[in-house]
mmCIF file of the N, C-alpha and C atoms, coordinates in Angstrom:
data_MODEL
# 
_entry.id   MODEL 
# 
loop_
_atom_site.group_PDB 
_atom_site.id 
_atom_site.type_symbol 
_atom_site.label_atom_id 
_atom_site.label_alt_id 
_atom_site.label_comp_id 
_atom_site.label_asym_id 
_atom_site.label_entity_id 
_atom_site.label_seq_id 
_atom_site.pdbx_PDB_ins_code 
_atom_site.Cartn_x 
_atom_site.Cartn_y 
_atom_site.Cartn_z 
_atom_site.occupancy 
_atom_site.B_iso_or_equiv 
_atom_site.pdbx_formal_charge 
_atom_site.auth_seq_id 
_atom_site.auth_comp_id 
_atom_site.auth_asym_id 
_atom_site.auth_atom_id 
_atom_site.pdbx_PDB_model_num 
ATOM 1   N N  . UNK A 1 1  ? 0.855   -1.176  0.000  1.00 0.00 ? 1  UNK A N  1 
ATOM 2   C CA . UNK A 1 1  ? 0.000   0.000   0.000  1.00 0.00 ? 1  UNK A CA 1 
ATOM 3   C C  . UNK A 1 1  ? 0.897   1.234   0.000  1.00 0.00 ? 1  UNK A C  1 
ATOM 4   N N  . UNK A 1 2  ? 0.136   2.466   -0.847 1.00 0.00 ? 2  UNK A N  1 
ATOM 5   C CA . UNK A 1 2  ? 1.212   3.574   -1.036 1.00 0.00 ? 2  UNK A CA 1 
ATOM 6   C C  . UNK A 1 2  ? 1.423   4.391   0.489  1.00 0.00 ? 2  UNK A C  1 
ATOM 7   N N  . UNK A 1 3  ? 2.455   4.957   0.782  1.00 0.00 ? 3  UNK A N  1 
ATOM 8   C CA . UNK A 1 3  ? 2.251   5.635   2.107  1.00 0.00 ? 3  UNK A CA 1 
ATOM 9   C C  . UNK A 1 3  ? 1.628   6.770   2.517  1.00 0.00 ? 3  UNK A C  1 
ATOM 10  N N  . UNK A 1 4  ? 0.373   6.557   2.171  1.00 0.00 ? 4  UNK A N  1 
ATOM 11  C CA . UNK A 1 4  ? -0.776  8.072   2.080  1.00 0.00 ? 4  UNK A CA 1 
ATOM 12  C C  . UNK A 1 4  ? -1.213  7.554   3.903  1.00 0.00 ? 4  UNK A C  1 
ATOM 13  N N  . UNK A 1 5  ? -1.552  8.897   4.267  1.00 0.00 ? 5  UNK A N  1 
ATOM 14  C CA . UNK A 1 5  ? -2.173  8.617   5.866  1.00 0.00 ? 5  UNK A CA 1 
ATOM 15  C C  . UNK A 1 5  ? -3.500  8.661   5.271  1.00 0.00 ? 5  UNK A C  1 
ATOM 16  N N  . UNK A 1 6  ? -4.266  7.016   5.795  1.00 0.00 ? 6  UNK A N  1 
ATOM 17  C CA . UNK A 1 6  ? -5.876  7.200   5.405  1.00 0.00 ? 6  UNK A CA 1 
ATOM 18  C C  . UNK A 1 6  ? -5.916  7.330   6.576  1.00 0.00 ? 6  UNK A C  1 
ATOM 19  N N  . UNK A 1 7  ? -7.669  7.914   6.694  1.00 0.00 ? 7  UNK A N  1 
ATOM 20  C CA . UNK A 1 7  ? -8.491  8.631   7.974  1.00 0.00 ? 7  UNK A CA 1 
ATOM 21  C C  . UNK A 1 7  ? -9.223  7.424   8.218  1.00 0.00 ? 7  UNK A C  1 
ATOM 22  N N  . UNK A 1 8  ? -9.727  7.281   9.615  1.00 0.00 ? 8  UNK A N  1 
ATOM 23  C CA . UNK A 1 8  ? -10.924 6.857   10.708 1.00 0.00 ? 8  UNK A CA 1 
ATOM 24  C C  . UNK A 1 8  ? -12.001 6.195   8.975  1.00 0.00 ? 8  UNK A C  1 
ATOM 25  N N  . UNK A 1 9  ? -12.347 5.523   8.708  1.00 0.00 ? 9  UNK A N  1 
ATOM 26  C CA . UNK A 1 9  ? -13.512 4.636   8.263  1.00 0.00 ? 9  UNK A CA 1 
ATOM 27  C C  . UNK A 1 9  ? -13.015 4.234   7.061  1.00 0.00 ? 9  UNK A C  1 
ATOM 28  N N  . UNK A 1 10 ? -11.841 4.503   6.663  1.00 0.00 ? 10 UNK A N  1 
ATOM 29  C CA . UNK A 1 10 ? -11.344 3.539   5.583  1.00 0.00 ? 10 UNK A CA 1 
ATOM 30  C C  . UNK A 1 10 ? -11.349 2.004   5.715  1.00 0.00 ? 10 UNK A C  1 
ATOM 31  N N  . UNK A 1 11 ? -11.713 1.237   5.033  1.00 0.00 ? 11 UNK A N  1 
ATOM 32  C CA . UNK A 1 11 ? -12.037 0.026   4.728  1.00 0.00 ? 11 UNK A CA 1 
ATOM 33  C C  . UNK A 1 11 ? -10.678 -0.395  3.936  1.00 0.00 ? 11 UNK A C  1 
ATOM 34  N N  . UNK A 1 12 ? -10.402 -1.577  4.683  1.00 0.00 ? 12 UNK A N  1 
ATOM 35  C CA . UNK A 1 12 ? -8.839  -2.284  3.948  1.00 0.00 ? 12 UNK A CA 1 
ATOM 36  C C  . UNK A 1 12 ? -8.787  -3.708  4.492  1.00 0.00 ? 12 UNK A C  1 
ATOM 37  N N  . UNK A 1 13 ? -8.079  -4.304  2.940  1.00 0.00 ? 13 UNK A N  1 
ATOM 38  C CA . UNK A 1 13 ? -7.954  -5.590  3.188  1.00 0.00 ? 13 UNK A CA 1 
ATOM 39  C C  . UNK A 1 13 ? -6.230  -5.759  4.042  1.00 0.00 ? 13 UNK A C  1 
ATOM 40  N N  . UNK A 1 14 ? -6.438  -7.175  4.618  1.00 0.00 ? 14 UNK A N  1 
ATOM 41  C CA . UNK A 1 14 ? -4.911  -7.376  5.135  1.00 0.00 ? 14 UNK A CA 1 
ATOM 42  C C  . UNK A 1 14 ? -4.659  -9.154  4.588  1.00 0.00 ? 14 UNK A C  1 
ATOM 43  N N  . UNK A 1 15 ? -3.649  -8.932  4.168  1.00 0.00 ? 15 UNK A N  1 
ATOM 44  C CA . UNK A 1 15 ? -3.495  -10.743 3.707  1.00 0.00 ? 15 UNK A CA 1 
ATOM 45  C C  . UNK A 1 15 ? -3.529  -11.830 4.948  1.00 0.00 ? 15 UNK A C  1 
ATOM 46  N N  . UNK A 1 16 ? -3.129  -11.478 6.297  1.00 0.00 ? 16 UNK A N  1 
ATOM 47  C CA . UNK A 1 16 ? -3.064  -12.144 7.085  1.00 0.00 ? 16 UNK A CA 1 
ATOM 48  C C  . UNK A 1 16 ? -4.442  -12.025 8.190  1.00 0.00 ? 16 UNK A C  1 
ATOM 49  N N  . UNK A 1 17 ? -5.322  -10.855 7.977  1.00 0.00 ? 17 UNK A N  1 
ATOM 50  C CA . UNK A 1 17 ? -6.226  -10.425 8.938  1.00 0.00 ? 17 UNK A CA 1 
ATOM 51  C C  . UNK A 1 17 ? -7.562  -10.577 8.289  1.00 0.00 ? 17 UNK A C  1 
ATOM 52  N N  . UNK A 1 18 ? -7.697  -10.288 6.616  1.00 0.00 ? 18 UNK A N  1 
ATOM 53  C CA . UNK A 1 18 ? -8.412  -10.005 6.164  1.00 0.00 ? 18 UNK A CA 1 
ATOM 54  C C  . UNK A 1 18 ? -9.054  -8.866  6.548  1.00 0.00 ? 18 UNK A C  1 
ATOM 55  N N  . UNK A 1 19 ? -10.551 -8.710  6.015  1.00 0.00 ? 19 UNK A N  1 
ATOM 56  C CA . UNK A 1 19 ? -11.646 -7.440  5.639  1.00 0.00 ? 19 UNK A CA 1 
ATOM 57  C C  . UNK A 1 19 ? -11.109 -6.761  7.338  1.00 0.00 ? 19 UNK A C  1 
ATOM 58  N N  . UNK A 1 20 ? -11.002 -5.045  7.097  1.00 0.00 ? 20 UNK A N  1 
ATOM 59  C CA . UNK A 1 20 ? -11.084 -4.461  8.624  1.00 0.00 ? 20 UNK A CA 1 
ATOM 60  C C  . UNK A 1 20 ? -11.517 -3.016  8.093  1.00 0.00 ? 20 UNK A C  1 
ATOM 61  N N  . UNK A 1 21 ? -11.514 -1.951  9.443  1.00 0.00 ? 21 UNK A N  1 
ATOM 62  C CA . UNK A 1 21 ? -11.832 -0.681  9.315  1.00 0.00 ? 21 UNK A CA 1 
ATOM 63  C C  . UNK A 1 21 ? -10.638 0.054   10.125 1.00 0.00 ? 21 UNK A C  1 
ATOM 64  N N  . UNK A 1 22 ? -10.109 0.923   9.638  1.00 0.00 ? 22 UNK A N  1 
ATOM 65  C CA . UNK A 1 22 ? -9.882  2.042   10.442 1.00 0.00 ? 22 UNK A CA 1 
ATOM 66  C C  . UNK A 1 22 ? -10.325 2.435   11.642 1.00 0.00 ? 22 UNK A C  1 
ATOM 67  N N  . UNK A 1 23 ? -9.654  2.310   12.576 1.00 0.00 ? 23 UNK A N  1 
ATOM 68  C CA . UNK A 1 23 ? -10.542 2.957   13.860 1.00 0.00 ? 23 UNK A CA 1 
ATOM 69  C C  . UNK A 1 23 ? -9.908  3.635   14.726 1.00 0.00 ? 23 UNK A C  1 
ATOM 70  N N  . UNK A 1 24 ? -8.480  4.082   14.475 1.00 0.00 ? 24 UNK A N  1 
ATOM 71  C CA . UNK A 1 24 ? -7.559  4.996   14.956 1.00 0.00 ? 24 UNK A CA 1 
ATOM 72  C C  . UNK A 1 24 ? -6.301  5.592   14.369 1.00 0.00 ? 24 UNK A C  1 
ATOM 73  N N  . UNK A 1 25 ? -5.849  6.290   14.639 1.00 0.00 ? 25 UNK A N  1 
ATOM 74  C CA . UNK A 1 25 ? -4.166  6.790   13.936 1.00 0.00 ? 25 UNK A CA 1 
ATOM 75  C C  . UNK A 1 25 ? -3.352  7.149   14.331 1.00 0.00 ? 25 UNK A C  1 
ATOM 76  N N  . UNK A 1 26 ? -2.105  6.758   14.939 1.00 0.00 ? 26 UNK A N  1 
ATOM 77  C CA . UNK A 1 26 ? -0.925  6.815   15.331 1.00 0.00 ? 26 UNK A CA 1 
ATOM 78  C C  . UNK A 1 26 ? 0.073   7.329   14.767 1.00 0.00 ? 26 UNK A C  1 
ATOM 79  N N  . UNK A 1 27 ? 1.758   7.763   14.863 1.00 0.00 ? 27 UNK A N  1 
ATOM 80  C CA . UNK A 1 27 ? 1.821   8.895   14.669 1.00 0.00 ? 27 UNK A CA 1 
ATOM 81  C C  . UNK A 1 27 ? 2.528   7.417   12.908 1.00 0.00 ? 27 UNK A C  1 
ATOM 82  N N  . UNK A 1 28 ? 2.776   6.433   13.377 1.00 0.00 ? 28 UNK A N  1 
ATOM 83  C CA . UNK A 1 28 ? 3.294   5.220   12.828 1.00 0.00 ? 28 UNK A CA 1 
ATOM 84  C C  . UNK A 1 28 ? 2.537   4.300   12.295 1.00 0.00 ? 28 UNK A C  1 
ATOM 85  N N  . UNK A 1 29 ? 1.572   4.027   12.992 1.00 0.00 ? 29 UNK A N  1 
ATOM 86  C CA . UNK A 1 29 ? 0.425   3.173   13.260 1.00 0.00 ? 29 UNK A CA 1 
ATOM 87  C C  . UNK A 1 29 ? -0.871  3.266   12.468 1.00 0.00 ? 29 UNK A C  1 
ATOM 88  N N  . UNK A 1 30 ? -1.797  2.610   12.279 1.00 0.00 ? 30 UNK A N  1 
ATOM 89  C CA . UNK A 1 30 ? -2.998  2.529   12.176 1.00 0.00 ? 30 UNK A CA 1 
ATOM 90  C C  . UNK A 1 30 ? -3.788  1.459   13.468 1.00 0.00 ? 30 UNK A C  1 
ATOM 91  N N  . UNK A 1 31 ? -4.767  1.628   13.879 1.00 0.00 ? 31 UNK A N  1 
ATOM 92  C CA . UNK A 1 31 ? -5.761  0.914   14.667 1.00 0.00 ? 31 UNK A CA 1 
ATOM 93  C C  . UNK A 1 31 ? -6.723  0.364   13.689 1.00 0.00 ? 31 UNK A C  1 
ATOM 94  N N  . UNK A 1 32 ? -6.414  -0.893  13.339 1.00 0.00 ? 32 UNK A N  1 
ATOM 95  C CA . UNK A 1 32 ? -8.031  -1.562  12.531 1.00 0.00 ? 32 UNK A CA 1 
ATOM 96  C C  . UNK A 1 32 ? -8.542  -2.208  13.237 1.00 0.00 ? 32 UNK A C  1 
ATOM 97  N N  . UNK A 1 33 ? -9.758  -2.228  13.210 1.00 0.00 ? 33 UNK A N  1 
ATOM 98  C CA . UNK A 1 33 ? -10.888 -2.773  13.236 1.00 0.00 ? 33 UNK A CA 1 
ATOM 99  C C  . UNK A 1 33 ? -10.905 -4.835  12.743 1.00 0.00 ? 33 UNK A C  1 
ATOM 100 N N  . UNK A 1 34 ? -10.866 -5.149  12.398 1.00 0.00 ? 34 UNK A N  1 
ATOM 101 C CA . UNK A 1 34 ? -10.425 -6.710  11.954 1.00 0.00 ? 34 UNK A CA 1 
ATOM 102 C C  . UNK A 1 34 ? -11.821 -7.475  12.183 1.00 0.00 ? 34 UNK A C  1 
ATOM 103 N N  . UNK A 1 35 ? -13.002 -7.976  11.214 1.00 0.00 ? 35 UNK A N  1 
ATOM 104 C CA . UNK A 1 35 ? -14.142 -8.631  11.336 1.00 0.00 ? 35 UNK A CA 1 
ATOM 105 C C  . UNK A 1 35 ? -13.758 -10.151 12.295 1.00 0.00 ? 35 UNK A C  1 
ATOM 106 N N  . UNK A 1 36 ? -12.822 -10.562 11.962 1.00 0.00 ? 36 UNK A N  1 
ATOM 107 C CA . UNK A 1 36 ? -12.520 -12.109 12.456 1.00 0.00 ? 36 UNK A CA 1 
ATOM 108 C C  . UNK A 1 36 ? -11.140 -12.030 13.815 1.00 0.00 ? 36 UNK A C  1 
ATOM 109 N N  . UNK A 1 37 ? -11.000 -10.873 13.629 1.00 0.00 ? 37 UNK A N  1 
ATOM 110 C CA . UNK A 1 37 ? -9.435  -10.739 14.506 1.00 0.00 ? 37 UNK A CA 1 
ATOM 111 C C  . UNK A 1 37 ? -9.460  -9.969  15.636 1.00 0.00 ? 37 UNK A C  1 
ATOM 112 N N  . UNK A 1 38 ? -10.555 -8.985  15.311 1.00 0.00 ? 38 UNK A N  1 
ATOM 113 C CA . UNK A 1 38 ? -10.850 -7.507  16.924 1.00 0.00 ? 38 UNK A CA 1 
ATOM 114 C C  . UNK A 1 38 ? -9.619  -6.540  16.330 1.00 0.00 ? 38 UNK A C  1 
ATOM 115 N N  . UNK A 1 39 ? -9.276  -5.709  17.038 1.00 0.00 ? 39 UNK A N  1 
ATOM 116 C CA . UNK A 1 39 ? -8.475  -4.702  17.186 1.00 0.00 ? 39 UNK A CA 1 
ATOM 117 C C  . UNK A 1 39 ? -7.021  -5.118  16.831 1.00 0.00 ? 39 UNK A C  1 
ATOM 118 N N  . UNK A 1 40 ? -6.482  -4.376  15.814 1.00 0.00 ? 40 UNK A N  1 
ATOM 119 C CA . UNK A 1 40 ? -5.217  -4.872  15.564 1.00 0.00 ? 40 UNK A CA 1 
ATOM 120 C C  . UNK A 1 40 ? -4.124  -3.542  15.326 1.00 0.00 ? 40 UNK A C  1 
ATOM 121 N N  . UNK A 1 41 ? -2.744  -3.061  15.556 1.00 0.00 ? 41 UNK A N  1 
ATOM 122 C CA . UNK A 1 41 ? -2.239  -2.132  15.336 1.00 0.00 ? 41 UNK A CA 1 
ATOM 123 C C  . UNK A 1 41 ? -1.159  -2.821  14.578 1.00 0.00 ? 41 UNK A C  1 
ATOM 124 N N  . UNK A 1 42 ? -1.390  -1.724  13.322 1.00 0.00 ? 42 UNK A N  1 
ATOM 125 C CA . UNK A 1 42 ? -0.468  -2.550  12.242 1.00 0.00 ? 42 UNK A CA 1 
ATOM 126 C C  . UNK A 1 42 ? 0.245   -1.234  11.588 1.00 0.00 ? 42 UNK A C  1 
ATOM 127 N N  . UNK A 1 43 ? 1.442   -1.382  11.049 1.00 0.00 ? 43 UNK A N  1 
ATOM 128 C CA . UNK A 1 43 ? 2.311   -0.204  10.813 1.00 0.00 ? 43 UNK A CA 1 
ATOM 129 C C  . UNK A 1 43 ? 1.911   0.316   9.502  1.00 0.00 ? 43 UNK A C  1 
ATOM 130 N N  . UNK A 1 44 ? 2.055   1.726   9.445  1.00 0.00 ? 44 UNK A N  1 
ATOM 131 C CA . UNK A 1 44 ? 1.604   2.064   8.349  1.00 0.00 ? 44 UNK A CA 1 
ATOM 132 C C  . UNK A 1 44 ? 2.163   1.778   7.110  1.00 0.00 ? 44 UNK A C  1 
ATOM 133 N N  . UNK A 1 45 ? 2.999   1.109   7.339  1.00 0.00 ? 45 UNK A N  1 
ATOM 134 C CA . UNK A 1 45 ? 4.240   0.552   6.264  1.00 0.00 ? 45 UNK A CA 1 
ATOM 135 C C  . UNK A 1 45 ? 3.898   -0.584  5.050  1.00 0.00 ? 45 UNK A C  1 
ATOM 136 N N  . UNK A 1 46 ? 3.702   -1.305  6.296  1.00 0.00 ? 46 UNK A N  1 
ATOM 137 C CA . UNK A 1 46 ? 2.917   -2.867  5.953  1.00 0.00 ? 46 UNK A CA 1 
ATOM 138 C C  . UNK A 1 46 ? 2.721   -3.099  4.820  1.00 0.00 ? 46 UNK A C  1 
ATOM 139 N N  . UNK A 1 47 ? 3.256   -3.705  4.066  1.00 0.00 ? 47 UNK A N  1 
ATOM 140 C CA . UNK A 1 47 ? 2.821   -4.646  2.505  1.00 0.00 ? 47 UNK A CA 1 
ATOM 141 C C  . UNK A 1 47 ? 1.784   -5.516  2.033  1.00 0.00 ? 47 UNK A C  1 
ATOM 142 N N  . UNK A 1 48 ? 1.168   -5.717  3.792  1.00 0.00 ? 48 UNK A N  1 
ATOM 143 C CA . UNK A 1 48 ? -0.039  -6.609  3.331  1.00 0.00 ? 48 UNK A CA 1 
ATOM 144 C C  . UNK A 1 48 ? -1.072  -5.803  3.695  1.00 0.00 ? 48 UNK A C  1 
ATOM 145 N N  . UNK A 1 49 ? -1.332  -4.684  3.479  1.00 0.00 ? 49 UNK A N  1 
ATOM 146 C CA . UNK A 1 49 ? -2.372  -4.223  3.497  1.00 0.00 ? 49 UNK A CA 1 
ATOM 147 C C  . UNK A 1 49 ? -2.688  -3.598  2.115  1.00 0.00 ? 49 UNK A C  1 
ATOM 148 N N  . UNK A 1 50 ? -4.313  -3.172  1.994  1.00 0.00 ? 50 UNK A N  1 
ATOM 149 C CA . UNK A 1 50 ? -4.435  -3.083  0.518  1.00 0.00 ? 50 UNK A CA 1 
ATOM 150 C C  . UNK A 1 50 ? -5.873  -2.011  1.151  1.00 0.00 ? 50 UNK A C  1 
ATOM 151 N N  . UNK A 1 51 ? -5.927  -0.785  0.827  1.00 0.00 ? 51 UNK A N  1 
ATOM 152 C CA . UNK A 1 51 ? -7.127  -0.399  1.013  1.00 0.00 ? 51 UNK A CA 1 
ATOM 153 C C  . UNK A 1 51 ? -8.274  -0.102  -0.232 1.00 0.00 ? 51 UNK A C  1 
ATOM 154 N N  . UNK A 1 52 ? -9.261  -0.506  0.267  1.00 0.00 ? 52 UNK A N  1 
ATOM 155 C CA . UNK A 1 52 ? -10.666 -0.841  -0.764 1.00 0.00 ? 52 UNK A CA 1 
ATOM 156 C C  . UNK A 1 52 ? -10.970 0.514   -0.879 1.00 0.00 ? 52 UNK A C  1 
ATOM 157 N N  . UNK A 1 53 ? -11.666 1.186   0.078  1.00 0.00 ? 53 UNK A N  1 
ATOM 158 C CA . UNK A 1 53 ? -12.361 2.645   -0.360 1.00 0.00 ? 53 UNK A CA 1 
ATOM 159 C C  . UNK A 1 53 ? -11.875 3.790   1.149  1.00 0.00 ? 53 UNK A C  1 
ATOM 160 N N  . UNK A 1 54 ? -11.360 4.365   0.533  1.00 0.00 ? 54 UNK A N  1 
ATOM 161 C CA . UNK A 1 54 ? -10.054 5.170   1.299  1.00 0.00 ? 54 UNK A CA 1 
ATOM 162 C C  . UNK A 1 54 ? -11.332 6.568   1.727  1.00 0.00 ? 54 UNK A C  1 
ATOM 163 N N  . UNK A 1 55 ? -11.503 6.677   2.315  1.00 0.00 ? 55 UNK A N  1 
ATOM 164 C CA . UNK A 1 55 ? -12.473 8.108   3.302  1.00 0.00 ? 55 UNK A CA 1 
ATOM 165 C C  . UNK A 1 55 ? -11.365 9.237   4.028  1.00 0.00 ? 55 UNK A C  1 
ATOM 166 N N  . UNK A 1 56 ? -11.755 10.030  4.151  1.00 0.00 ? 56 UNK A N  1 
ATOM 167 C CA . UNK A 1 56 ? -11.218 11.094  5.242  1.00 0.00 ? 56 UNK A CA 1 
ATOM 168 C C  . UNK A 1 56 ? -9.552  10.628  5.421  1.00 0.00 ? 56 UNK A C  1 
ATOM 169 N N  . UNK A 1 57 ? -9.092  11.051  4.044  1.00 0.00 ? 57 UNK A N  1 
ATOM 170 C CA . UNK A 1 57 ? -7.731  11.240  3.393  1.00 0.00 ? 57 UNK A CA 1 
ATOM 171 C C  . UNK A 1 57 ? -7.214  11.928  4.284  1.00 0.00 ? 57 UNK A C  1 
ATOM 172 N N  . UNK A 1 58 ? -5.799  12.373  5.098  1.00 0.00 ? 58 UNK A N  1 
ATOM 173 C CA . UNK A 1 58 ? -5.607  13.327  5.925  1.00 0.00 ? 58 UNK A CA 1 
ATOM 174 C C  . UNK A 1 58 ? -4.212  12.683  5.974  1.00 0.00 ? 58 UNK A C  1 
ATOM 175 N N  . UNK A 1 59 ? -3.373  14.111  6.687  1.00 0.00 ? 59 UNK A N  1 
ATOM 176 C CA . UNK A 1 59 ? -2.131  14.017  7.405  1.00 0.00 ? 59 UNK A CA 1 
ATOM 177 C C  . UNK A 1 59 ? -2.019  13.717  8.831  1.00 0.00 ? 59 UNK A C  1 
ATOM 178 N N  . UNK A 1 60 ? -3.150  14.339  9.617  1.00 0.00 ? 60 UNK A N  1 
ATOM 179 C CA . UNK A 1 60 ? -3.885  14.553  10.628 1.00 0.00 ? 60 UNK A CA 1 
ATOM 180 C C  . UNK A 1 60 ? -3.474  13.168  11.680 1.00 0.00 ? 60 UNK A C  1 
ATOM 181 N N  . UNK A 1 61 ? -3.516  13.206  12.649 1.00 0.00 ? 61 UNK A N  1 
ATOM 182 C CA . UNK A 1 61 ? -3.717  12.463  13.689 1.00 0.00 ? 61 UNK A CA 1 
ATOM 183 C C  . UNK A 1 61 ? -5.251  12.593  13.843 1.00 0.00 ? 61 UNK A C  1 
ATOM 184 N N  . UNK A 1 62 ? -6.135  11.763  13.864 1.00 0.00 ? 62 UNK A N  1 
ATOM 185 C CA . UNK A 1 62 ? -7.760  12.126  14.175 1.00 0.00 ? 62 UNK A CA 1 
ATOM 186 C C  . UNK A 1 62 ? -7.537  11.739  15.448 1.00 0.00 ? 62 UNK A C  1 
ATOM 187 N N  . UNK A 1 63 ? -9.161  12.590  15.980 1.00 0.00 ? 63 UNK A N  1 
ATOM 188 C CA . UNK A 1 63 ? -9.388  12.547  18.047 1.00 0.00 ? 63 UNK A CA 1 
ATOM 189 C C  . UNK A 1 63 ? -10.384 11.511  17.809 1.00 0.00 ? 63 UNK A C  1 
ATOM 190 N N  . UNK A 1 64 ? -10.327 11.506  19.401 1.00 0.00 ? 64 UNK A N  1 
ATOM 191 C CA . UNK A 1 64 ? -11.666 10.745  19.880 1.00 0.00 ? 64 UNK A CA 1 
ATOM 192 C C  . UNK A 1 64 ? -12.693 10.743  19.044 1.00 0.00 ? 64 UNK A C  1 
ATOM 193 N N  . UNK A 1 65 ? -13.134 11.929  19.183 1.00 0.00 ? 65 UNK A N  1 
ATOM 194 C CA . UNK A 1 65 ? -14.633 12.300  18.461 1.00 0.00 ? 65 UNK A CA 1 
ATOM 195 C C  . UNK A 1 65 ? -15.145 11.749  17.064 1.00 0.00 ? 65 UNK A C  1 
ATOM 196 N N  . UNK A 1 66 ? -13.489 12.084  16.827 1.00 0.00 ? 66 UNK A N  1 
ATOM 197 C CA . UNK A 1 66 ? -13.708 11.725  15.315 1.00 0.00 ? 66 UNK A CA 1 
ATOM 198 C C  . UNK A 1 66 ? -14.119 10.276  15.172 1.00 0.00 ? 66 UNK A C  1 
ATOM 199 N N  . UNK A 1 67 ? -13.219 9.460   15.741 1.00 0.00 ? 67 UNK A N  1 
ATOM 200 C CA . UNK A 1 67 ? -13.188 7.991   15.818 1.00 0.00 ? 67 UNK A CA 1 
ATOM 201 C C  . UNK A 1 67 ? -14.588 7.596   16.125 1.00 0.00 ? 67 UNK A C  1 
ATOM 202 N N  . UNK A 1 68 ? -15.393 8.428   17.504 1.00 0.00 ? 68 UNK A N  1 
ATOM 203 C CA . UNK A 1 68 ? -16.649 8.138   17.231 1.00 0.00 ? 68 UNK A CA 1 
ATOM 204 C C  . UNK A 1 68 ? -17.642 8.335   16.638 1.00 0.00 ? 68 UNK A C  1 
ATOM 205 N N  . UNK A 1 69 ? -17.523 9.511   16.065 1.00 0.00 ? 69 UNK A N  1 
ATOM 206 C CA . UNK A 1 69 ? -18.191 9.362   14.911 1.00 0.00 ? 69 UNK A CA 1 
ATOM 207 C C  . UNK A 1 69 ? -18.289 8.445   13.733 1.00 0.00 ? 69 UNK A C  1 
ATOM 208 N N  . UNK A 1 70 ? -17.318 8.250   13.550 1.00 0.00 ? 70 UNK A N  1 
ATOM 209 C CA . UNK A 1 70 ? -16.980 7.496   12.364 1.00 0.00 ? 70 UNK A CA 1 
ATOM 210 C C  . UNK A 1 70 ? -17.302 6.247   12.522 1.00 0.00 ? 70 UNK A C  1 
ATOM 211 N N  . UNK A 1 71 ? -17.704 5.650   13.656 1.00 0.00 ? 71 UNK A N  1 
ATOM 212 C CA . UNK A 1 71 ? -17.966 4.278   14.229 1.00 0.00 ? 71 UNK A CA 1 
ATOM 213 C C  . UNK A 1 71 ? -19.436 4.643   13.664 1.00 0.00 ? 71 UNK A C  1 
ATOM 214 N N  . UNK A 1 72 ? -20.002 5.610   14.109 1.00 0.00 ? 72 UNK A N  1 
ATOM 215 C CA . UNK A 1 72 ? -21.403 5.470   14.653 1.00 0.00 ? 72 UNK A CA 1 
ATOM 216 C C  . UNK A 1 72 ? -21.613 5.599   12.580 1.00 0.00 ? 72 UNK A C  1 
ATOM 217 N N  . UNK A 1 73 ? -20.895 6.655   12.068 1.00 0.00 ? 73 UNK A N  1 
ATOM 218 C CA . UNK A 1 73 ? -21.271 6.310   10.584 1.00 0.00 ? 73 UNK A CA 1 
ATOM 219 C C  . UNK A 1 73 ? -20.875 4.810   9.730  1.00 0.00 ? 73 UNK A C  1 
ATOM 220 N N  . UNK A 1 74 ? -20.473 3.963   10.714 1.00 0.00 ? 74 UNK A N  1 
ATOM 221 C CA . UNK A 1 74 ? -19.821 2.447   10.264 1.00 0.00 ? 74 UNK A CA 1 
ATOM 222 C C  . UNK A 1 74 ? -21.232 1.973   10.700 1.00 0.00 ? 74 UNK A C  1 
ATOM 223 N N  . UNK A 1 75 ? -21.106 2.055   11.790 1.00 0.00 ? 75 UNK A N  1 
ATOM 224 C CA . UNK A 1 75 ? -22.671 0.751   12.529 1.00 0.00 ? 75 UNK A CA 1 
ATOM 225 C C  . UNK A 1 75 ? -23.955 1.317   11.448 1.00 0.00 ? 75 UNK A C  1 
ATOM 226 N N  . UNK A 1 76 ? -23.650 2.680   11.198 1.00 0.00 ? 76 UNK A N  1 
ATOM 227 C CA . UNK A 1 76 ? -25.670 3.220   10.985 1.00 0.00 ? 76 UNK A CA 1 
ATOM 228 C C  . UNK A 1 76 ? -25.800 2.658   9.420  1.00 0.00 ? 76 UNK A C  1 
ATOM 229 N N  . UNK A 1 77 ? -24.238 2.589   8.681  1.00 0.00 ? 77 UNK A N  1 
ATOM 230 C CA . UNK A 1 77 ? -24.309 1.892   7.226  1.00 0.00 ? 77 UNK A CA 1 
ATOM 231 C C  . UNK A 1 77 ? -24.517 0.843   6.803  1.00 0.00 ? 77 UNK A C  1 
ATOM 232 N N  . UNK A 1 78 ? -23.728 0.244   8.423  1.00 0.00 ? 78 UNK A N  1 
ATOM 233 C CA . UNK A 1 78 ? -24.215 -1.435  8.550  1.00 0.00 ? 78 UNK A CA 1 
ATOM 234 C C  . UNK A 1 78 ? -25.674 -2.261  9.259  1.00 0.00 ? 78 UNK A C  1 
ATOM 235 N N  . UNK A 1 79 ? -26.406 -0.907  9.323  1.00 0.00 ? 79 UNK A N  1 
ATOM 236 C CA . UNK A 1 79 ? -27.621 -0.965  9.333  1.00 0.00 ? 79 UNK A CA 1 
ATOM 237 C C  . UNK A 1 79 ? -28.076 -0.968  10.820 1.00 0.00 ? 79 UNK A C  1 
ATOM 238 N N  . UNK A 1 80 ? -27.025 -1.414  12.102 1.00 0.00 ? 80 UNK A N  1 
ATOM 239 C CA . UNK A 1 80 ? -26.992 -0.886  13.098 1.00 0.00 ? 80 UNK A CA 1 
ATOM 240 C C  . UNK A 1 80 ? -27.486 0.051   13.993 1.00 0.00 ? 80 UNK A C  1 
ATOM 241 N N  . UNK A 1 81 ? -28.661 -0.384  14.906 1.00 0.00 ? 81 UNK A N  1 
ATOM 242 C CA . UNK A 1 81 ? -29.515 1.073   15.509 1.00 0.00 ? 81 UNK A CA 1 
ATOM 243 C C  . UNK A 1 81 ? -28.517 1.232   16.709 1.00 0.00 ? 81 UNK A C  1 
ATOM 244 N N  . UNK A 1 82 ? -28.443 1.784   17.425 1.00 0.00 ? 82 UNK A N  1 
ATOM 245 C CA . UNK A 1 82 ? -28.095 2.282   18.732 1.00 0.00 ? 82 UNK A CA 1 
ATOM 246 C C  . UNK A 1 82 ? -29.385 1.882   19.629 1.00 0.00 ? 82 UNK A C  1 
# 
């Protein structure tokens, strides 16, 4: 994967993790999300990652807020009530 900083709800594959989401950003790091795996921190470096549909492009470190938001726009797409 190229070394662009994706944002909070990007969707990416991992060869070893498979399907995940974005769910944090480090200054190195990404926080995914992982359907079969939970929470995983994987370097932004990484060769086995591949992202599907890249959202909220940024240089940025995102906050809290953001992160929750971006959850709550993950669950409400995935059809998810609160």
């Amino acid at each position: 994967m190229e070394q662009t900083t994706l944002g909070i709800g990007t969707r990416l594959q991992h060869t070893q993790y498979g399907p995940g989401v974005i769910v944090g950003i480090r200054y190195a790091t990404y926080l995914i999300s992982f359907i079969n795996q939970g929470i995983k921190e994987i370097d932004k470096t990484d060769d086995k990652l591949d992202d599907i549909i890249p959202e909220n492009v940024s240089a940025e470190i995102e906050t809290t807020s953001e992160v929750e938001k971006s959850l709550l726009k993950i669950f409400a797409s995935l059809g998810w009530d609160h």
